[in-house]
N, C-alpha and C positions, 0 to 999 in steps of 0.2 A: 337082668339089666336091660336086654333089648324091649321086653313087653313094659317095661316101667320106663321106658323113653316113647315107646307108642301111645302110654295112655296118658303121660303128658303132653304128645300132642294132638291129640283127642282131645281132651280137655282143651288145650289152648284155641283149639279149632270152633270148638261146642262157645269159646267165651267169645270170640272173636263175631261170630254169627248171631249170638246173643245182643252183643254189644250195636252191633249192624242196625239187628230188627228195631234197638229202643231209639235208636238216631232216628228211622225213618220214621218211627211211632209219633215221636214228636218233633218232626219235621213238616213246615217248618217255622217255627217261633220267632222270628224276628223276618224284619225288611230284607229284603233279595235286591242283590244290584246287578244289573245287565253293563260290562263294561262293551265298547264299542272304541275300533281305532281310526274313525271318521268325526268328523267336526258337527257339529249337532247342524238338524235341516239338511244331511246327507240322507241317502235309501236307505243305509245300513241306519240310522237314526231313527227315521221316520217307521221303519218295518219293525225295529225294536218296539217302538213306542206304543203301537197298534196294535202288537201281540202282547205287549209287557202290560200293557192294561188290561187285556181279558184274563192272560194267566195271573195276575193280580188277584181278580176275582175268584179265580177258581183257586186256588195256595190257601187267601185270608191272610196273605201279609202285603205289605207295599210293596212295588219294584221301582228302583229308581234308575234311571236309565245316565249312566255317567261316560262322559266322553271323553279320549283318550287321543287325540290325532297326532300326529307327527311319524318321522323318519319312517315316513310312506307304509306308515300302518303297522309298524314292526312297534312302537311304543306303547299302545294299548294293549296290543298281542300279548306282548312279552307280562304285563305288567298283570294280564289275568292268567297265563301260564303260570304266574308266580306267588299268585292269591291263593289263602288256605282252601284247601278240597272237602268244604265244608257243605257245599250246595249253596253259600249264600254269595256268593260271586259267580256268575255265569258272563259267555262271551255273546255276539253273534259275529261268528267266521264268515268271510265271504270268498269269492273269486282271487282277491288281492292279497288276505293274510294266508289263507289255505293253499293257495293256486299259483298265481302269478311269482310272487316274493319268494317263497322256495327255489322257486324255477332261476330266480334272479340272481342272489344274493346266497356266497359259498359261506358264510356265517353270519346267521341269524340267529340273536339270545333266544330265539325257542326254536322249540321242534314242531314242527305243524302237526304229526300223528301223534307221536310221544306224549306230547306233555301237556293233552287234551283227552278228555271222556264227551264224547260226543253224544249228543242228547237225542235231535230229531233236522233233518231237512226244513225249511221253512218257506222260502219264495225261490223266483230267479225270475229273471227278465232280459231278455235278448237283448243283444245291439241291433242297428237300423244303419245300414251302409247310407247317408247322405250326401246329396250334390249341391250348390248354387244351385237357383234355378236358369243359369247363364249358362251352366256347361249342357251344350246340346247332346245329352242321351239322355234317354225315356228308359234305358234296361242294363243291367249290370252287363251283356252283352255287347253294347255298344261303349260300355265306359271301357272293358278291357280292349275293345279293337282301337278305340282313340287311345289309350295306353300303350298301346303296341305303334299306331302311325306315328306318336310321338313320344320318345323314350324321355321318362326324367322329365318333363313337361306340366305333368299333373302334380300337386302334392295334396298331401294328405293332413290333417291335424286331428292330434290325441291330445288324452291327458296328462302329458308329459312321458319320458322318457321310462319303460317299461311299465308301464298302464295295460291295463286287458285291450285299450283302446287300439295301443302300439302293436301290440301281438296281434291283433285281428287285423289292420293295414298289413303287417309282414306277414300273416297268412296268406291274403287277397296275390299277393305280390309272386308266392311261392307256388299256390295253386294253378296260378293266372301265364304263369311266366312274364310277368308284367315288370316293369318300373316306375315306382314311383318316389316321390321326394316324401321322408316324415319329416313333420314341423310339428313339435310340442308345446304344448301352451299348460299354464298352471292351473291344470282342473279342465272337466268336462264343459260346466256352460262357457268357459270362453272359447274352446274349441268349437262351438257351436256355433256362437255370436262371430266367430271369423269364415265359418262356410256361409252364414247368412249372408254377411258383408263383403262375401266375395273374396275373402282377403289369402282364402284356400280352396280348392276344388272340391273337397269332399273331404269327409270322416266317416269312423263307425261312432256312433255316439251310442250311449244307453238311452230306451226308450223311455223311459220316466224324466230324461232331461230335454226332453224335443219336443214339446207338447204346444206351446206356443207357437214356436217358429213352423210347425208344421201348420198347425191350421191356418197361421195365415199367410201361407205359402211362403215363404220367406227361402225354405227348404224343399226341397224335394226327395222323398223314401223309395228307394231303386229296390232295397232287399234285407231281410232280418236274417240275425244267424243263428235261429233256434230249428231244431228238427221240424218242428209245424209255425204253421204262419199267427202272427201275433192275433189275438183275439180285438184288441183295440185298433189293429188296424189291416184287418182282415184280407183289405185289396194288392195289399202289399205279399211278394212271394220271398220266398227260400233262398237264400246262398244255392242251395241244390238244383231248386226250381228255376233256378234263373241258371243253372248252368254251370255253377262250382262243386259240385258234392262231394260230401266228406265233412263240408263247412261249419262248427259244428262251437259257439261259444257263446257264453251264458254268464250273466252277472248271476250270483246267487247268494244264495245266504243260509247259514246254518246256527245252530243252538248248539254252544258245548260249555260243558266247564271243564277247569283244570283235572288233571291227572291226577287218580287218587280218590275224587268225589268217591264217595260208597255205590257201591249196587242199588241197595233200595230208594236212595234219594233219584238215582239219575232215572230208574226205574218210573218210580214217580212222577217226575219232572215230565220223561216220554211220555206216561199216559194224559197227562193233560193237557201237553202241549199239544199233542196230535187230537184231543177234543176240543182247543183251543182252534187251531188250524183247519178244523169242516165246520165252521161256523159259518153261517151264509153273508154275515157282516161282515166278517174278516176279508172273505172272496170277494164281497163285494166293494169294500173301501179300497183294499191295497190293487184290486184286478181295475179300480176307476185308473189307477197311472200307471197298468201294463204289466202287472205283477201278475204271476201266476201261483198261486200260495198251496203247499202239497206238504206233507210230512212223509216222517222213515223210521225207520229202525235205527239204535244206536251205530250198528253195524253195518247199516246204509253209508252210513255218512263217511264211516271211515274208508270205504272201498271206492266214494266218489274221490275224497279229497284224497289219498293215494292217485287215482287215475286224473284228477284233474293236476297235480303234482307233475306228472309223466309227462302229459300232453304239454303243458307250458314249456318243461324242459327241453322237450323235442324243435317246438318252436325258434326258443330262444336260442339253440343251437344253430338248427339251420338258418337262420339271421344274423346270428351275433349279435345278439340284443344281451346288451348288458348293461348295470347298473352303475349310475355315476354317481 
């Protein structure tokens, strides 16, 4: 009895593996859609776009890049969590479905590890700590000592209420022992368009959103919060370099698809995308607005968005940063 229940599962093992290899043999025959839970002419859009046309070319199917925004990115999420694991539905995860929103929200319709097979790393792109050019400091130095002469004095603008934008102000604040006032606005460029206008003291904005108001001074860049200094704007220092370390947060973006995708599809998928990704036009279209573009391992990815998971949660704790 027992060897005649081992070679049924043997067999069943031998069909299942069989079954595997003929999916990725002929994988894959029809259009690929990249779903996204950003409003199209977002980074997460734009960085879709730029790689979903090269791995276009390499697959030999079309990718069509479809957009999902609402209830702060939990609607798109959810909705490619829920899509068959077929290979022909992929996401790109970022900072906010992977990171932040976990961190935020004690039931969210998916599960950010769970109910994803993680594909490859893709880009990220630091924030840029900005001021009016009216508030007299020249260095993250002197912004926290006028923070300190004057408590509650300064404020801050994000992109609304538990934004990565919010969580990097309530870092500054926790690092710094500082205070300062958060003012939310609806989305990054108007939080931008109000430090220009004077109408805030400063924010962290993402550098792919500042690109204007910086050259023509409008703004002023005190410090980035990526481990090395931005390559677009090279004179600009560290969170660290300037005297906070530790400081340490990153727009990013990842490739997954739902839970379940097969082995040799997602297998697949990784070896292209990461040939997809050292292409020198790639580096060089998405690095022209501050992207830094790098691939991983399936298993990269899951041990960032775990640890990027942790760190928000820690934030948001010591803040009280919660979701309204």
């Amino acid at each position: 009895m027992k060897s005649t229940v081992l070679a049924l599962l043997r067999a069943l093992a031998l069909a299942l593996v069989g079954a595997a290899s003929a999916v990725a043999q002929t994988y894959p025959s029809k259009p690929i859609r990249i779903l996204i839970a950003q409003a199209p002419g977002s980074a997460t859009d734009v960085i879709s776009r730029v790689v979903g046309n090269r791995l276009s070319e390499a697959l030999g199917q079309p990718i069509v890049i479809e957009a999902r925004p609402g209830a702060g990115g939990a609607l798109g999420t959810e909705a490619a969590a829920r899509s068959t694991p077929d290979g022909y539905t992929l996401f790109m995860a970022n900072n906010s479905t992977h990171g932040s929103n976990p961190a935020l929200y004690a039931k969210l319709p998916y599960d950010a590890v769970n109910d994803f097979a993680p594909i490859s790393m893709v880009a990220s792109v630091p924030y840029v700590l900005i001021v009016n050019p009216s508030v007299k400091v020249s260095s993250v130095s002197e912004l926290i000592a006028m923070a300190k002469a004057e408590p509650g004095k300064i404020n801050y603008a994000s992109a609304g209420n538990g934004s990565t934008h919010h969580f990097c102000g309530e870092l500054l604040k926790s690092s710094a022992g500082i205070n300062l006032v958060h003012v939310p606005y609806k989305g990054s460029p108007p939080g931008v368009t109000a430090v220009a206008a004077n109408e805030v003291g400063m924010m962290f904005a993402n550098l792919t959103d500042i690109g204007g108001q910086l050259k023509g001074g409008k703004i002023k860049a005190l410090a980035v919060t990526s481990p090395q200094r931005a390559p677009l704007i090279p004179d600009v220092p560290t969170l660290a370099e300037a005297g906070v370390p530790g400081f340490e947060i990153l727009s990013w973006f990842a490739l997954v698809a739902p839970a379940g995708t097969p082995a040799p599809i997602i297998k697949q998928l990784n070896a292209e995308t990461v040939k997809v990704l050292a292409r020198e036009d790639i580096k060089s279209t998405l690095g022209s607005q501050g992207l830094t573009v790098y691939s991983s391992t399936p298993e990269q990815v899951t041990a960032h968005i775990k640890s990027e998971i942790a760190k928000f949660t820690r934030i948001a704790r010591a803040a009280n940063i919660r979701a309204e």
